[in-house]
Every structure is written in structure tokens, then in C-alpha cells.
C-alpha positions as a Markdown table, in Angstrom:
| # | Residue | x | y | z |
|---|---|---|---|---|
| 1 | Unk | 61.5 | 113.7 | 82.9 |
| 2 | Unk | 61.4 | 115.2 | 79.4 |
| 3 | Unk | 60.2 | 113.0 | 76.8 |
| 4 | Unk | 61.7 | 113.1 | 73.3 |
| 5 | Unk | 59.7 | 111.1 | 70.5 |
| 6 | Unk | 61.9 | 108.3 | 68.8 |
| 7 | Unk | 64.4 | 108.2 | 71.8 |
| 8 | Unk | 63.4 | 105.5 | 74.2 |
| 9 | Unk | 63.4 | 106.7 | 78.1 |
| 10 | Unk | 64.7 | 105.5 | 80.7 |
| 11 | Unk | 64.3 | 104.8 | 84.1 |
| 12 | Unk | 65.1 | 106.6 | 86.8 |
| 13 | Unk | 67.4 | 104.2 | 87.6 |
| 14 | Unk | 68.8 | 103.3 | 84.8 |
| 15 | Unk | 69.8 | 106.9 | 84.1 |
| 16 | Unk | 73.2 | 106.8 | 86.5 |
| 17 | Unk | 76.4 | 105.9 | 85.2 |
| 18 | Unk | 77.0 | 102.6 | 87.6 |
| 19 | Unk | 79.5 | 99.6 | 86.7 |
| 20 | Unk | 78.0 | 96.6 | 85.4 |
| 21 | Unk | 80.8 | 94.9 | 87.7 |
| 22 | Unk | 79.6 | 96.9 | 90.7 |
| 23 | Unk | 77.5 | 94.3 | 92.3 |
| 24 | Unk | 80.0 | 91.6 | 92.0 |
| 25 | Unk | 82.5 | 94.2 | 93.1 |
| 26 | Unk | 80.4 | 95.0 | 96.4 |
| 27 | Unk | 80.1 | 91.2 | 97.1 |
| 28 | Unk | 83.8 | 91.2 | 96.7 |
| 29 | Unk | 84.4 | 93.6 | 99.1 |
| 30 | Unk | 82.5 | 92.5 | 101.5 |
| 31 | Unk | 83.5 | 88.6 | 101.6 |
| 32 | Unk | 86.9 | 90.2 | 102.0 |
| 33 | Unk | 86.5 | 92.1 | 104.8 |
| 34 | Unk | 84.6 | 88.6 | 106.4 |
| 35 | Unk | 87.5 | 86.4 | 105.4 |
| 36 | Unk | 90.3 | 89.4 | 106.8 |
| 37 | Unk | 88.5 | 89.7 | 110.3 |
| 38 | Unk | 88.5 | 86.1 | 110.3 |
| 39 | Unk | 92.0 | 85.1 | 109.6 |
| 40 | Unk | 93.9 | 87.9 | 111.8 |
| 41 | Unk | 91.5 | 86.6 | 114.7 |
| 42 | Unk | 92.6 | 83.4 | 114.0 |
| 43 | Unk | 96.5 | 84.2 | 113.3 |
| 44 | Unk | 96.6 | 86.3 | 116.4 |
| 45 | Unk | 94.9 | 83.6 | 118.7 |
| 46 | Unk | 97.2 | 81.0 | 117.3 |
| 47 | Unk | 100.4 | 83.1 | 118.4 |
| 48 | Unk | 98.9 | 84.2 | 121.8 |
| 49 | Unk | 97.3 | 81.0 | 122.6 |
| 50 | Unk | 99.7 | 78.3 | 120.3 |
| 51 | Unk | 96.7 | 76.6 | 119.1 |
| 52 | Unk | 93.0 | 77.2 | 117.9 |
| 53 | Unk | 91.0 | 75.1 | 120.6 |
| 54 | Unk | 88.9 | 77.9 | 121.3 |
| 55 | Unk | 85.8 | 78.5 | 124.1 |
| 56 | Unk | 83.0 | 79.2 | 123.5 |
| 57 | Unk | 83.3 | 82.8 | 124.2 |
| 58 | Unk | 85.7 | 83.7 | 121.1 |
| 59 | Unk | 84.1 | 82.5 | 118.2 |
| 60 | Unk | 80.9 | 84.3 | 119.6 |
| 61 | Unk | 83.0 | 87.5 | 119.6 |
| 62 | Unk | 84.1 | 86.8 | 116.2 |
| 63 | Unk | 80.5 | 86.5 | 114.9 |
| 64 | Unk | 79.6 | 89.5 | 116.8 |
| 65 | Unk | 82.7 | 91.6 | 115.2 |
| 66 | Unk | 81.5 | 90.5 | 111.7 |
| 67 | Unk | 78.0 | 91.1 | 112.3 |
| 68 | Unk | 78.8 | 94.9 | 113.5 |
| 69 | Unk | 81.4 | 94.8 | 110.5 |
| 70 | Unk | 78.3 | 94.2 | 107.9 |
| 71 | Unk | 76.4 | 97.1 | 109.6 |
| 72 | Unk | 79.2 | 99.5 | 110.8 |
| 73 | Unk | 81.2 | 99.2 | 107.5 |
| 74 | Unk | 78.1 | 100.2 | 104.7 |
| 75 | Unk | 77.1 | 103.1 | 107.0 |
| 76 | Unk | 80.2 | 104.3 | 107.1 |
| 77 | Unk | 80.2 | 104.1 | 103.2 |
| 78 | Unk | 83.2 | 101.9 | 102.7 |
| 79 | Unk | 81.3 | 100.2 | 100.3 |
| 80 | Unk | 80.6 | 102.8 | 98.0 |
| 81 | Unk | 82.5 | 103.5 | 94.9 |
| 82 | Unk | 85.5 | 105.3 | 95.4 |
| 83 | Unk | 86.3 | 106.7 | 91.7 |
| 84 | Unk | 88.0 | 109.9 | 92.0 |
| 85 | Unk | 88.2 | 109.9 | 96.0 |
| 86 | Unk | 91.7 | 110.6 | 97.2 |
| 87 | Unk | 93.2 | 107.1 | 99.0 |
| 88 | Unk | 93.9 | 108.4 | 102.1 |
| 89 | Unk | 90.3 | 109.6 | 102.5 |
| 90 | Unk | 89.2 | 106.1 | 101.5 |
| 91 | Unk | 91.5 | 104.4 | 104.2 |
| 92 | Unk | 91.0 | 106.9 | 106.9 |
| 93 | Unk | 87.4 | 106.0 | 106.8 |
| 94 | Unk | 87.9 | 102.5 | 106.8 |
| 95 | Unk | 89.6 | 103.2 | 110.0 |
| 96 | Unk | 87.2 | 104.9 | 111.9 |
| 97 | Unk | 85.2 | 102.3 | 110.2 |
| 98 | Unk | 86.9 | 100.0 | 112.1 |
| 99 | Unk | 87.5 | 101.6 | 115.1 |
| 100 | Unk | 83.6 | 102.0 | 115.5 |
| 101 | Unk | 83.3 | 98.4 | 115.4 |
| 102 | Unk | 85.7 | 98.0 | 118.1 |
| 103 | Unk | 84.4 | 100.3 | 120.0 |
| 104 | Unk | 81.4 | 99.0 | 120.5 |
| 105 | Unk | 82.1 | 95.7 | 120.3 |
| 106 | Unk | 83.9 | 96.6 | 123.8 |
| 107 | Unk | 81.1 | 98.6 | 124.7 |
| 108 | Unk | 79.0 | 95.6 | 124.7 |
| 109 | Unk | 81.4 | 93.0 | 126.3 |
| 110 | Unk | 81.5 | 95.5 | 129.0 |
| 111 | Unk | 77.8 | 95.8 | 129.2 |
| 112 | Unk | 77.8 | 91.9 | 129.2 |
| 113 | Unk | 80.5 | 91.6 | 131.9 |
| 114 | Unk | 82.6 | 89.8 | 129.4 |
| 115 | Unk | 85.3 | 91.7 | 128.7 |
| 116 | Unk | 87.2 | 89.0 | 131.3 |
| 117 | Unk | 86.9 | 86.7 | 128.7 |
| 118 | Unk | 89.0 | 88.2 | 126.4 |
| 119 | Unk | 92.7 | 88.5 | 126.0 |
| 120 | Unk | 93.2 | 92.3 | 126.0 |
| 121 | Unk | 96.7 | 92.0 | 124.2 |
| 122 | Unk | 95.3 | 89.7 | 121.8 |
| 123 | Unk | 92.5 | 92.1 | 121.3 |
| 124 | Unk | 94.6 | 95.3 | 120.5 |
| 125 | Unk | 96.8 | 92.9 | 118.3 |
| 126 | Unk | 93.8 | 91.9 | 116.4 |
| 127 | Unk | 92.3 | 95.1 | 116.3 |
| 128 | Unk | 95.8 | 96.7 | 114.9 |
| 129 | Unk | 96.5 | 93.6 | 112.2 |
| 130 | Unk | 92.9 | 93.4 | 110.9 |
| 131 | Unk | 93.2 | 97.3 | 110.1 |
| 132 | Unk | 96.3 | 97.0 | 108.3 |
| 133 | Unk | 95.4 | 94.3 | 106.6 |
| 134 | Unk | 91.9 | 95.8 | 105.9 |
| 135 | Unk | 93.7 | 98.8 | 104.5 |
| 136 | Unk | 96.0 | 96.7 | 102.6 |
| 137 | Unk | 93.3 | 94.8 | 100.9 |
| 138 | Unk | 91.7 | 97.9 | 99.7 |
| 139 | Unk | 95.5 | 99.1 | 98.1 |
| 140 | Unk | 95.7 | 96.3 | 96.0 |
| 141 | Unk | 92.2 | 96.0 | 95.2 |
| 142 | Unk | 92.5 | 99.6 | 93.8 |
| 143 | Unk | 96.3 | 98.6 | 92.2 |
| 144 | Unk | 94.3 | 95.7 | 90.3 |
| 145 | Unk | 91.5 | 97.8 | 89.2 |
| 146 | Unk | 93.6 | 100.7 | 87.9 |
| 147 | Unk | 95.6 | 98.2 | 86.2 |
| 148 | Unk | 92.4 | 96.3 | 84.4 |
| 149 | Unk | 90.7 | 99.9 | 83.6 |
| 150 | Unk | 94.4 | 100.9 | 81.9 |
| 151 | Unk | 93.5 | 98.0 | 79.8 |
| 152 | Unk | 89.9 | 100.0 | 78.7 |
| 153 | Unk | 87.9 | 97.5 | 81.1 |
| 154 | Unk | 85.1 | 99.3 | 82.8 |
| 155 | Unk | 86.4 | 102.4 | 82.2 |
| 156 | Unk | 84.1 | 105.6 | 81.2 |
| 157 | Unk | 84.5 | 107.8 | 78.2 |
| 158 | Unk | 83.7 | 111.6 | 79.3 |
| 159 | Unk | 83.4 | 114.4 | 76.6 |
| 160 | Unk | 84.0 | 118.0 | 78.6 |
| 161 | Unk | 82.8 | 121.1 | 77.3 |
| 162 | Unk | 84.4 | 124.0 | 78.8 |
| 163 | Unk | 86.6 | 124.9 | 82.1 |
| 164 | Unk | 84.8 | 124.4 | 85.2 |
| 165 | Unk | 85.3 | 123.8 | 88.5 |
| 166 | Unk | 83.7 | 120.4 | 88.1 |
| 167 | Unk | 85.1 | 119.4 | 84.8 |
| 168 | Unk | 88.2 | 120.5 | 86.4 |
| 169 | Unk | 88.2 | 117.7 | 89.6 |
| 170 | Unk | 86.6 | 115.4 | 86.8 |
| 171 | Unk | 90.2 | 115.4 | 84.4 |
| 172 | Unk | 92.2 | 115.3 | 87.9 |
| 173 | Unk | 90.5 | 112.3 | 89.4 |
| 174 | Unk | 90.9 | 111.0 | 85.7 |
């Protein structure tokens, strides 16, 4: 790092351009996605089942889905800031996302010999709800934070010298 006397230096980490809201942001996000799993498991069981007297064997799914959602969903980078990344990108990899989860959350009720347990219709329901609503969430979370940066809240002033391809995908995502 070059070092210029007078001007104080900073860290390595301190040097990128990240949102003081971004932690509380990432929190967010993730409670979100908890509380959405939860509540279209619980809406679909109701309507299959007309009640929420559950076994044992579905609220241990439930924790298992969210526990694979917490792991699944960073790696997948759904998490990560999405300034200047076209939506359908963003959603498309919430799907697979998603999907991943599902898959092997199958994957091991089948190595389990559980998959008996499990309401297959109520499954695919769940699976097909949770998405949309997933997706859903993240369209008005985006809405909301377009409409809060309109207002100059943690939005970033950029100066651009010249025409290039970068400063070009820099005005557009602007």
C-alpha cells in the first residue's frame, strides 16, 4: 500500500466502499428468509392438514430446511449485495438457491427412509409458495430500498472520468 505523509491510511478493510446498513441489511435478509420458510410450511400444512397438531417428524423437517437454507443460501451468494445486478439474475439464483435446498433435503429423507412421512403434495406446495414468496420478499425489499436511496439514503456519489466499458455498466446500473 502506498503511503502518503499527512493522509492517514487505511486498512485494508476499510478501503471498500461497503454500506454502513449492510450488516443490519444481511441480518434482515436472513431472518426473512427464516420467518418465509416458516410461515408457508405452516400455511400449507394448515390447508392440507386443517390444523397445526403436528408429529414429530415435520417440525424436524422444518429445522432441517432452515438449517440447509442458512448454508445453501450464503453459498449461493444470495446474500451478497446486489447493486447493479440485473433482478432476474438475482431471483433466478434464489431459485436454484432454493431448489438446492430441496433437493437435498429430499435427498436425505430418502437416505433416512423418511420420505413416507411427508405429504408429497404438501411438499411441492410448500416448495412452490415458499419460492414465490422468497422471490417476492426480495421485490419489495429492492422497491423499498430504491425508494429510501431516491431520498439520498445510502446512496454513493461516483465522479467518472472518461468512457469506458466499466464506467459505462457503472452509469447503467446507476
Amino acid at each position: 500500500m502506498l503511503s502518503i505523509p499527512g493522509i492517514p491510511q487505511l486498512k485494508k478493510s476499510e478501503s471498500h466502499f461497503f454500506s454502513k446498513h449492510a450488516a443490519l441489511l444481511d441480518i434482515a435478509l436472513r431472518v426473512s428468509d427464516v420467518l418465509v420458510i416458516t410461515i408457508t410450511a405452516l400455511v400449507v400444512y394448515r390447508f392440507e392438514f386443517g390444523h397445526l397438531q403436528m408429529g414429530v417428524a415435520y417440525p424436524a423437517g422444518l429445522i432441517r430446511t432452515i438449517l440447509l437454507a442458512l448454508v445453501i443460501f450464503p453459498m449461493a451468494g444470495i446474500y451478497r449485495s446486489w447493486r447493479g445486478e440485473n433482478l432476474r439474475l438475482e431471483i433466478a439464483r434464489l431459485w436454484m438457491a432454493w431448489s438446492a435446498v430441496m433437493v437435498v433435503l429430499l435427498a436425505t429423507a430418502w437416505a433416512l427412509k423418511t420420505t413416507g412421512e411427508y405429504s408429497r403434495i404438501g411438499a411441492g406446495t410448500w416448495f412452490v409458495l415458499a419460492g414465490i414468496v422468497l422471490s417476492l420478499d426480495r421485490l419489495l425489499l429492492r422497491w423499498a430500498l430504491g425508494h429510501i436511496r431516491t431520498r439520498g439514503v445510502d446512496s454513493r456519489r461516483v465522479l467518472l472520468i472518461g468512457s469506458t466499458q466499466a464506467g459505462q455498466r457503472i452509469v447503467a446500473a446507476a
